[in-house]
N, C-alpha and C positions, 0 to 999 in steps of 0.2 A: 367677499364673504358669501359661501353658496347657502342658497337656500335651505339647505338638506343640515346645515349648521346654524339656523336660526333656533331663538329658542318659542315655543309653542303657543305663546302670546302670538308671537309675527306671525307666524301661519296661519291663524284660525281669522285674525284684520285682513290678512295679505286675501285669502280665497272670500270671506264676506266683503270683503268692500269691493272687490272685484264683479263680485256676481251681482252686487245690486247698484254698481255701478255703469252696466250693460241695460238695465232698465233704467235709471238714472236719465242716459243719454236718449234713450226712446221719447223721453217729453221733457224733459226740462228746456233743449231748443229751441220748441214750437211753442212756450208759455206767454212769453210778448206778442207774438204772432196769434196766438189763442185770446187774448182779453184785447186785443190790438180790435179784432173781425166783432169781437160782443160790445165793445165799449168806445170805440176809435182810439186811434195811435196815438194820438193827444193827452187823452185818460188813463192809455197804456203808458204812457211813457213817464205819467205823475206815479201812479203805480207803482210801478218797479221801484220806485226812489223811496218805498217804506218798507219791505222785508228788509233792506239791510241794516235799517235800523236798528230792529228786533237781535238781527245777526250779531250787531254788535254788543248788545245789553249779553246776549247770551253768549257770544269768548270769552268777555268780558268775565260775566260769573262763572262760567264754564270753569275757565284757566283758574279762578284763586278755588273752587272746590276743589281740583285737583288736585291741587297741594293742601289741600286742607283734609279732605274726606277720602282722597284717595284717587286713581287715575282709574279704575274697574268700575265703582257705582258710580261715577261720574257720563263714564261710557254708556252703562245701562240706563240712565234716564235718557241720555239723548236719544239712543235707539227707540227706548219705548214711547218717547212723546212722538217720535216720525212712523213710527208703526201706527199710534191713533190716527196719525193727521192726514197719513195716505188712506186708510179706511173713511175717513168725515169727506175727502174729497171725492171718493168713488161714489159714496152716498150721496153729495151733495146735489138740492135740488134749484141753487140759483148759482150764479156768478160770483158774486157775492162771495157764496159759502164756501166756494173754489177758491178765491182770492186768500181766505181767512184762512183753510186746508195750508195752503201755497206757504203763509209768513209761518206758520206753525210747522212746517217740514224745517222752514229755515232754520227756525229757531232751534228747534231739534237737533240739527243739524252742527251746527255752530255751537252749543254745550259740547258735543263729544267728540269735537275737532282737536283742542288744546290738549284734552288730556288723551287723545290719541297719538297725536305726536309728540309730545309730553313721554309715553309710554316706549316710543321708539327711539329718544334721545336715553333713556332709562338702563335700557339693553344693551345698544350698540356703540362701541368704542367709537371715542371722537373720527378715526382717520376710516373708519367704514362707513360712514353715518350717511354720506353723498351718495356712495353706490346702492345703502339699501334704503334711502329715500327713493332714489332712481326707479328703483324695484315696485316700491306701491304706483308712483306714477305711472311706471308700463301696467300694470296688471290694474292701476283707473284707468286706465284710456282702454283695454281691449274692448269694452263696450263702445267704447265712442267709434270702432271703426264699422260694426254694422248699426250699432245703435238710432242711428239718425237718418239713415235710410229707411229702417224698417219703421221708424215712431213716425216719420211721414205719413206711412200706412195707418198705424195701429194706435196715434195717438186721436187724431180725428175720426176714423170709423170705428175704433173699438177703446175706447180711451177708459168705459169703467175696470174692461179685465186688465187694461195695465196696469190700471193702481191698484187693483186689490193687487195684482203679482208683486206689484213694489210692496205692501203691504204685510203679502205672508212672508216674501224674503225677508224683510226686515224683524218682521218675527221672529224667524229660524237663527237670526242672527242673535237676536238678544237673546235667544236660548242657549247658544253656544259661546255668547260672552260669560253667561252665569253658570255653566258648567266648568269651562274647558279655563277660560283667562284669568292669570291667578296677580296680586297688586303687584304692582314696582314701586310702588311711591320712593324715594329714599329716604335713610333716618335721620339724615342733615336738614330735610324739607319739614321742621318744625312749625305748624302753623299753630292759631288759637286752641287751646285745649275744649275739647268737645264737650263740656260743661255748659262752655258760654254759651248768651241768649242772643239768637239767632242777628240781634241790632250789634252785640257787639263781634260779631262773626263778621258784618258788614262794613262795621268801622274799620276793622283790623286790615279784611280784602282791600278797601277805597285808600289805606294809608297804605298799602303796599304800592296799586299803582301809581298813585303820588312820587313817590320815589320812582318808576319808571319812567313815568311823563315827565319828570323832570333832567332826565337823562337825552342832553341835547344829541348827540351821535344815533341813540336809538328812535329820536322823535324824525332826522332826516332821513333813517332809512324809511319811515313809514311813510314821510312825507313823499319820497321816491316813488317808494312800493305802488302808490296811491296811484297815483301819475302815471307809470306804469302800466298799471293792470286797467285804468279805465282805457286804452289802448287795447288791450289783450281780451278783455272782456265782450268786447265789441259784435265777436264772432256770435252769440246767439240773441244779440241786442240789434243794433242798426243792422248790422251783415245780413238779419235773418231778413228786416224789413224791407233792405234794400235791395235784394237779392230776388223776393217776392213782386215787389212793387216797381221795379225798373227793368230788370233781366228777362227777356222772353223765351219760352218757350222755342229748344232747339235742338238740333241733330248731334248726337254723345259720337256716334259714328255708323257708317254703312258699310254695308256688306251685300254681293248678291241683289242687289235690286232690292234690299231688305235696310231699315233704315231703326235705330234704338232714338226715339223723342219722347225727352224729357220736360216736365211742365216745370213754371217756377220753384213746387214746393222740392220737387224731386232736385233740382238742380243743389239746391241749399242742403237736404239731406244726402247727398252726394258732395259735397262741400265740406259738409262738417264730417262724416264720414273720413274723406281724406286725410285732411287733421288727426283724425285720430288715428288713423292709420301710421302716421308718419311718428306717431307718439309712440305705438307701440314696436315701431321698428328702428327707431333712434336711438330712443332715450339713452339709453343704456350704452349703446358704442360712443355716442354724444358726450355724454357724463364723464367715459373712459379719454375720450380724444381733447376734453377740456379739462383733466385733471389735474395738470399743472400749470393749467390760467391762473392769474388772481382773478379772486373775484370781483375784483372792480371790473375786469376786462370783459366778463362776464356779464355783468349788469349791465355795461353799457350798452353791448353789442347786440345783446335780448332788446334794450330798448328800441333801437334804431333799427333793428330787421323789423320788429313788430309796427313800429311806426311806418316805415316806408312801403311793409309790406301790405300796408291795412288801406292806407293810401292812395295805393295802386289799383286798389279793385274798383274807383268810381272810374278810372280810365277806358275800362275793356267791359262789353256785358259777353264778348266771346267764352264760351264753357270753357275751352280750353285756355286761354290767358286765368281766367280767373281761378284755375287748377294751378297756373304756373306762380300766380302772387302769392295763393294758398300756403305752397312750400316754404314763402321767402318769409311770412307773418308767422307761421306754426313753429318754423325752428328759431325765431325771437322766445317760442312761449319754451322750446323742447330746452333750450342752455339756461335757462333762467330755472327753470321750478327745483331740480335738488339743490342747485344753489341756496336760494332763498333759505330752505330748510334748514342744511347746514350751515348756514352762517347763523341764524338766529341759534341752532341748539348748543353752539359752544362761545357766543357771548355772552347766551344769558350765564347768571350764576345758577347752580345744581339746585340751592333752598327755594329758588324762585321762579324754574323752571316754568312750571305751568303758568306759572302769570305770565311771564315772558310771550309763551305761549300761544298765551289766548290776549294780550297785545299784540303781538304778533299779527295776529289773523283782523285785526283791525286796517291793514292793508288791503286787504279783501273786500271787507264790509262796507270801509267807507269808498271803496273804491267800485263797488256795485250802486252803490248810496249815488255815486254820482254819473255811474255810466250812461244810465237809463237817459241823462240830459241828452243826448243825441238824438232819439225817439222822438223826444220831447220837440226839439226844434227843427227834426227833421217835415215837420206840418210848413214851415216858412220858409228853412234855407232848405235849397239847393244839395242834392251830393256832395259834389266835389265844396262845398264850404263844411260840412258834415264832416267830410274825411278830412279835409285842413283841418279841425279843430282838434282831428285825432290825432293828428301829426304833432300838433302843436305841443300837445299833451306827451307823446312820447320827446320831445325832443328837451320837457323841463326835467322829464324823470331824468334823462341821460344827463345833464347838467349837477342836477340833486347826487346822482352816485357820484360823481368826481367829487364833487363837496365834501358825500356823505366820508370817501376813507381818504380824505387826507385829515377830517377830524377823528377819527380811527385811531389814523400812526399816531395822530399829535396825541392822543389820550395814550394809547400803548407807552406811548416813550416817556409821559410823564410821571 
């Protein structure tokens, strides 16, 4: 489906989430590594274990406003609370106030997740829905391929003009949602008539995901997912700390009697940089060359590269090996992400879509919720016990999928 045949919704997400997804990648890498240097790694690493929390209250309400209120004003608050909270961070005059900045972007963030994807299950016929998934991830990641290189720079020497930049983009954007982006909701997606008071608005959402949670096939993809991504997540959690904190300062390459040496931080934003590089030159032939996988084969195979490949990096602190495990961990994460997408947007049912949704994204939350534990114990243990626990973790998800669709067929068939 080319771009040039999307309808006008997808375009104006596809170029805003793109652009301030390029600033995104300039600081959110360096954030464990930033309250790591104010607070030690220790305190860093309890930290990180409460934004997802927050993340989670808010898919959570995010996904049933959606289907309630509509997937456009659901949008627009998320954007607007992340437009205050990148401005209170810029301003902010303690750590503290940056922390509290930090759970309020997430939060932000996490309302207009559901009903953004929500909004592209909406539009897009079920058998395109992989490729123009595919599509936002290459055009999220073209940030991440300078983004992390130059936030090395610009997030420690100049870190208030980042934010306000995050700040007014995000602006520009909710101006352009409240112009330009018109509802999808559908008229199957009957929720609480808009009379009711606000508790019973509450009851109604909490009895819906009750019927979700109760849905054992969708509770092990999550349990998977979970598994999964604290794997996957790794890369601006332990990778960033271990990457700083072990890796020395090295030669990229010579030339001439002329030599490019890189310090730890540079090495990590040239790290993450790669990744995303690989994001934007993949995805998409990726997507096309896995098209007629199942997606079990799919899950697995994301799990077990990103495990082995994540693994690998306490072995080698050589730049270039750890460019070469880079590739083998990143296309774990490049065959996995439209997957994920498409398989939840045509399981869930249409009327419930956004709660699905923003269930869905609870694979994320709690799977942030628990990454940060490597941080956390990497004060005690050792690397390589660090990365075995990664491993360990990718190797239940890859279990969990085999689980997860053989109760699938048996439900289908039933």
């Amino acid at each position: 489906m080319p771009i040039r045949l999307w309808n006008t919704n997808l375009k104006v997400r596809l170029f805003g989430e793109a652009l301030f997804n390029m600033l995104f990648w300039m600081y959110f890498p360096f954030i464990t590594v930033y309250f790591g240097a104010a607070l030690g790694n220790h305190i860093a690493g309890i930290l990180m274990t409460v934004p997802p929390i927050f993340s989670i209250v808010g898919s959570l309400l995010g996904g049933a406003l959606a289907d309630r209120m509509g997937r456009r004003p659901v949008m627009l608050v998320g954007a607007s609370l992340q437009t205050v909270m990148f401005a209170l961070f810029a301003l902010s005059p303690s750590h503290w106030t940056d922390y509290a900045a930090f759970i309020g972007i997430g939060f932000g963030g996490a309302i207009y997740r559901p009903a953004s994807s929500a909004m592209v299950a909406d539009l897009v016929p079920v058998q395109e829905r992989r490729q123009v998934f595919a599509t936002f991830t290459t055009a999220n990641n073209l940030g991440a391929v300078l983004g992390p290189a130059l936030g090395a720079i610009f997030f420690f020497q100049y870190r208030q003009e980042l934010l306000w930049s995050c700040s007014v983009v995000l602006l520009v954007y909710f101006i352009a949602i409240y112009f330009i982006v018109r509802e999808t909701l559908p008229a199957s997606a009957n929720g609480p008539e808009r009379s009711d008071s606000i508790l019973q608005v509450f009851k109604a959402q909490w009895k819906g995901y009750g019927i979700i949670f109760r849905d054992k096939v969708f509770l092990v993809y999550i349990l998977a997912g979970i598994f999964a991504l604290v794997t996957i997540m790794q890369l601006d959690l332990y990778l960033a700390v271990y990457v700083i904190d072990y890796v020395p300062s090295q030669t990229l390459f010579s030339w001439n009697g002329h030599s490019l040496m890189l310090s730890s931080t540079e090495i990590l934003g040239w790290v993450l940089g790669l990744n995303g590089l690989l994001f934007v030159l993949f995805i998409l032939p990726v997507t096309k060359w896995f098209r007629n996988w199942k997606e079990r084969d799919v899950f697995v195979l994301s799990s077990l590269l990103s495990g082995v490949g994540t693994f690998a990096l306490g072995l080698n602190t050589n730049i270039w090996f750890l460019f070469f495990v880079t590739i083998i961990f990143t296309f774990g994460e490049i065959v996995r992400s439209p997957v994920t997408q498409s398989f939840i947007s045509h399981y869930a049912p249409e009327h419930a879509r956004g709660q699905y949704m923003g269930a869905d994204s609870l694979q994320f939350t709690v799977g942030r919720l628990l990454a940060p534990v490597t941080v956390f114990l990497s004060a005690w243990v050792p690397p390589m016990g660090v990365f075995g626990i990664i491993l360990l973790s990718a190797l239940i998800s890859t279990v969990l999928y085999i689980l997860l669709f053989r109760m699938y067929v048996e439900k289908s068939h039933s």
